[in-house]
C-alpha positions as CSV (number, residue, x, y, z in Angstrom):
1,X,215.9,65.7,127.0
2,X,213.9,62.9,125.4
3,X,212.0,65.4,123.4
4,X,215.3,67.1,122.1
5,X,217.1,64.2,121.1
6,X,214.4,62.8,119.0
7,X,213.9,66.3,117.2
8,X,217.6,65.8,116.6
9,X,217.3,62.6,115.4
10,X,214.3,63.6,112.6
11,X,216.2,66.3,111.9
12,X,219.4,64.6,110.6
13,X,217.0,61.8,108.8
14,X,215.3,65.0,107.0
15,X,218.7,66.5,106.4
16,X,220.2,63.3,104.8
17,X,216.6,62.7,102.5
18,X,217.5,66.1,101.0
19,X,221.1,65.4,100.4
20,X,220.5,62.5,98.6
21,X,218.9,63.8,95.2
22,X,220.1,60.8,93.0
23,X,218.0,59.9,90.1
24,X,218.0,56.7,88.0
25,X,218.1,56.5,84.6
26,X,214.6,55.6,82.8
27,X,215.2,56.2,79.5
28,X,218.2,57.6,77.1
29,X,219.3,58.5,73.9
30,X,223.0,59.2,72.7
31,X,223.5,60.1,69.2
32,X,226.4,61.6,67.0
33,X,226.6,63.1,63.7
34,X,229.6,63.5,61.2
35,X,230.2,64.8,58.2
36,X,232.0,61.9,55.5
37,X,232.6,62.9,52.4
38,X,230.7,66.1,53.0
39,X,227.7,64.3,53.9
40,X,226.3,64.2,57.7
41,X,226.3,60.1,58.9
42,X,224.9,59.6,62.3
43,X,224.4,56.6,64.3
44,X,223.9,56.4,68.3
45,X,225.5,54.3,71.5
46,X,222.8,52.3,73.9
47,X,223.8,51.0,77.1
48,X,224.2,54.2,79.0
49,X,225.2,53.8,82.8
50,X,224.9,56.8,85.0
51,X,225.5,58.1,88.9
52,X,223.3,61.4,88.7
53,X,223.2,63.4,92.0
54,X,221.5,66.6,90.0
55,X,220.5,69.3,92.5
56,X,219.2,72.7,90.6
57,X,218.7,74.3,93.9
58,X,222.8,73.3,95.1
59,X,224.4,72.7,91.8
60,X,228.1,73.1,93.6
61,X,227.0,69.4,95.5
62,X,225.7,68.2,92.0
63,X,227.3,65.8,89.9
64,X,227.4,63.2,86.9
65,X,229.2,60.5,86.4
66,X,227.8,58.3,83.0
67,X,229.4,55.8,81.1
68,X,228.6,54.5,77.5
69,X,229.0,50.9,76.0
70,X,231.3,52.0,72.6
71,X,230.5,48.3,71.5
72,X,226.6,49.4,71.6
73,X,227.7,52.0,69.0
74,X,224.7,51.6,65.9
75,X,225.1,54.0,62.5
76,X,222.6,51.5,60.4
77,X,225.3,49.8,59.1
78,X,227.5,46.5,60.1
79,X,230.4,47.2,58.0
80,X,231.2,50.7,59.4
81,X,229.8,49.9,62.8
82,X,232.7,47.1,62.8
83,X,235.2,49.6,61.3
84,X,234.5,52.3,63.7
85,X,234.9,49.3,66.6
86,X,238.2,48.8,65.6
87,X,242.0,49.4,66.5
88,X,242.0,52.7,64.6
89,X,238.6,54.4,65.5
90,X,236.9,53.3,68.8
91,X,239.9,50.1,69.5
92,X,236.6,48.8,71.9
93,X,239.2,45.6,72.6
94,X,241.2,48.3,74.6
95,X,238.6,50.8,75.7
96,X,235.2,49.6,75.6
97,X,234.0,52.4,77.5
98,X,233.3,56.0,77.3
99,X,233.2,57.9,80.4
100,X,231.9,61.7,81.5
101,X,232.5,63.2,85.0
102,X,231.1,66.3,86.0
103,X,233.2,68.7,87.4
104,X,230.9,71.4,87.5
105,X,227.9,73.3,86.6
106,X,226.4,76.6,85.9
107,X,222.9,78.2,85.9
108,X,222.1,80.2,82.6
109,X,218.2,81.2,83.5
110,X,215.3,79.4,82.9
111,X,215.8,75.3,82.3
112,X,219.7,76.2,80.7
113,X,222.4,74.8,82.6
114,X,226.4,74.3,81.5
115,X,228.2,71.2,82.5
116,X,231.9,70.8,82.6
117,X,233.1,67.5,81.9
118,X,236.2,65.5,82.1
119,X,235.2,63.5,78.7
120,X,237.4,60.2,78.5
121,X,238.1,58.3,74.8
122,X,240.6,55.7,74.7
123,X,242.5,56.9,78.0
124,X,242.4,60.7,76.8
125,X,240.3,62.9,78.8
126,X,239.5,66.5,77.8
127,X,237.2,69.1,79.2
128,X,234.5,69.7,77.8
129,X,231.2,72.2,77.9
130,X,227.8,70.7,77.3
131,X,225.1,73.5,77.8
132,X,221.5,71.4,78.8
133,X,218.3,71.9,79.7
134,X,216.8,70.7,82.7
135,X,213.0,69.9,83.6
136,X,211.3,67.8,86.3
137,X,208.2,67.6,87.6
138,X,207.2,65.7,90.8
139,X,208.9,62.4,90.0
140,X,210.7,62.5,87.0
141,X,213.3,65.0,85.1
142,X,214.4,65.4,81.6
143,X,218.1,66.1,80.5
144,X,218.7,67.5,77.3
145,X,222.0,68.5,75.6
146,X,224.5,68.7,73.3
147,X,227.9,69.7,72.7
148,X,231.1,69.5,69.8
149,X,234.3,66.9,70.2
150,X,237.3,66.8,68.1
151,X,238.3,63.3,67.3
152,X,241.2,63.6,67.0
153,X,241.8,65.0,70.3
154,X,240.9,61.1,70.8
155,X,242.7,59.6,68.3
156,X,239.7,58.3,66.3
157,X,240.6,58.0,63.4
158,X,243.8,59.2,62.3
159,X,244.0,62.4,59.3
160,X,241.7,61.8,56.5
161,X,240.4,65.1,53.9
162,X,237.3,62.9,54.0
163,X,236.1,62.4,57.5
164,X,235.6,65.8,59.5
165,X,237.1,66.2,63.0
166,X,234.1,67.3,64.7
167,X,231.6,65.5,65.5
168,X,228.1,66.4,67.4
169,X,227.3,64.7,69.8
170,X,223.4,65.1,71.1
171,X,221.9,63.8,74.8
172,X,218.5,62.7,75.9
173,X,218.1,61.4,79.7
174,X,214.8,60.7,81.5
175,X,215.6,60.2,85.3
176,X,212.9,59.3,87.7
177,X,213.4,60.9,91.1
């Protein structure tokens, strides 16, 4: 009986490890490009928070839930940096953060994935599709992605003939396992 209940017991603790396939962010890039004027500007957001629970071999139990500082945001320039922060882009007094939630994912072949995201700006949340690639090795994996948003499905910005509404948005994530 003794024998059984302790085989029960490691199994459980064995089950549990498994289930628990949360990574931690190491290191992360978040950048964006635009056209202005016809020309592509750029500029990128730091601070990235995430909750990854990434499982290739389960990807129905996997999920991601990341957040972004929108005052981090950086395009190499003050001035637009603080015009982008306010009321009519970004309004980062009233919504300092932008969020992503997983709600689910698909295998492609190889390292190619597709995400579906709930993607909130400024209280709006859209779905969107961000195809990736994922590689690990023994202790560490490497997200990359990227994927097309409207801004104006956000309200950043408001009409212009000069600013275009889609923007690119491009993701780097090293997690450690």
């Amino acid at each position: 009986m003794k024998k059984l209940f302790f085989a029960a017991i490691t199994l459980l603790i064995s089950l549990g490890t498994l289930a628990q396939n949360k990574q931690a962010v190491t290191k992360s890039s978040i950048t964006y490009e635009i056209k202005n004027m016809g020309i592509n500007t750029s500029g990128k957001f730091n601070g990235l928070e995430a909750n990854i629970n990434f499982d290739k071999a389960n990807l129905p139990a996997s999920s991601i839930e990341a957040t972004v500082d929108v005052n981090t945001l950086d395009s190499d320039n003050s001035m637009r940096d603080n015009h982008l922060k306010a009321e009519d882009y970004f309004d980062v007094a009233h919504y300092p953060k932008i969020t992503m939630k997983s709600t689910s994912f698909k295998y492609k072949g190889g390292n190619n994935y597709v995400g579906l995201f709930n993607v909130t700006i400024k209280s709006k949340t859209k779905a969107v599709e961000v195809p990736f690639t994922y590689i690990e090795t023994a202790n560490m994996g490497l997200f990359k992605g990227s994927f097309k948003i409207n801004r104006a499905d956000f309200g950043i910005g408001g009409k212009s003939m000069v600013l275009a509404n889609e923007a690119t948005i491009v993701l780097n994530v090293d997690v450690s396992k």
